[in-house]
C-alpha positions, 0 to 999 in steps of 0.5 A, a space after each residue: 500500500 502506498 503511503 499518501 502525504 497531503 502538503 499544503 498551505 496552512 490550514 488546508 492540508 489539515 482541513 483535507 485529513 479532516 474531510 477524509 477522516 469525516 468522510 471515512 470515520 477514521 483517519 485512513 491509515 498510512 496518510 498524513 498531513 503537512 501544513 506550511 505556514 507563511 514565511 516558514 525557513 524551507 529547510 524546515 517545512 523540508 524537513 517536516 515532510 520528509 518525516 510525514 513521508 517517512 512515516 507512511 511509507 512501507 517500501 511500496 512509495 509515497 505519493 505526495 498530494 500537494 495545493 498550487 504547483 510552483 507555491 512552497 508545498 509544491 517546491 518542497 515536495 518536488 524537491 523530496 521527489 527529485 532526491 531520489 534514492 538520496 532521500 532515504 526512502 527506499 521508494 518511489 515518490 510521486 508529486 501532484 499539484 492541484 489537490 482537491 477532495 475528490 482527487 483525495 477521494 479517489 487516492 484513499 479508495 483505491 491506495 491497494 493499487 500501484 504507485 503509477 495506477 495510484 497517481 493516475 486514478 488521482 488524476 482522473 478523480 481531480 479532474 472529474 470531480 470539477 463540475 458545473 451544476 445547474 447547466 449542461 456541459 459538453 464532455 468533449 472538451 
C-alpha cells in the first residue's frame, strides 16, 4: 500500500485529513498531513515532510498530494521527489499539484493499487470531480 502525504498551505492540508477522516470515520491509515505556514525557513517545512513521508511509507512509495504547483508545498515536495534514492526512502515518490477532495477521494479508495495506477486514478478523480451544476456541459472538451 502506498503511503499518501497531503502538503499544503496552512490550514488546508489539515482541513483535507479532516474531510477524509469525516468522510471515512477514521483517519485512513498510512496518510498524513503537512501544513506550511507563511514565511516558514524551507529547510524546515523540508524537513517536516520528509518525516510525514517517512512515516507512511512501507517500501511500496509515497505519493505526495500537494495545493498550487510552483507555491512552497509544491517546491518542497518536488524537491523530496527529485532526491531520489538520496532521500532515504527506499521508494518511489510521486508529486501532484492541484489537490482537491475528490482527487483525495479517489487516492484513499483505491491506495491497494500501484504507485503509477495510484497517481493516475488521482488524476482522473481531480479532474472529474470539477463540475458545473445547474447547466449542461459538453464532455468533449
Amino acid at each position: 500500500m502506498a503511503g499518501i502525504v497531503i502538503v499544503a498551505h496552512t490550514p488546508v492540508a489539515n482541513a483535507m485529513l479532516s474531510f477524509a477522516e469525516h468522510t471515512f470515520g477514521v483517519v485512513p491509515e498510512r496518510v498524513r498531513a503537512v501544513d506550511i505556514p507563511p514565511h516558514e525557513d524551507t529547510k524546515v517545512s523540508f524537513d517536516r515532510v520528509l518525516k510525514a513521508a517517512y512515516g507512511v511509507n512501507t517500501g511500496n512509495g509515497v505519493l505526495i498530494l500537494t495545493d498550487v504547483m510552483g507555491a512552497t508545498p509544491a517546491n518542497v515536495a518536488s524537491k523530496l521527489e527529485s532526491l531520489g534514492p538520496l532521500s532515504g526512502l527506499n521508494a518511489p515518490v510521486i508529486v501532484l499539484a492541484g489537490l482537491n477532495l475528490p482527487m483525495l477521494m479517489r487516492c484513499i479508495s483505491h491506495r491497494g493499487e500501484g504507485l503509477e495506477e495510484l497517481a493516475k486514478k488521482a488524476l482522473a478523480g481531480g479532474q472529474h470531480g470539477i463540475l458545473r451544476l445547474g447547466a449542461k456541459v459538453d464532455q468533449e472538451q
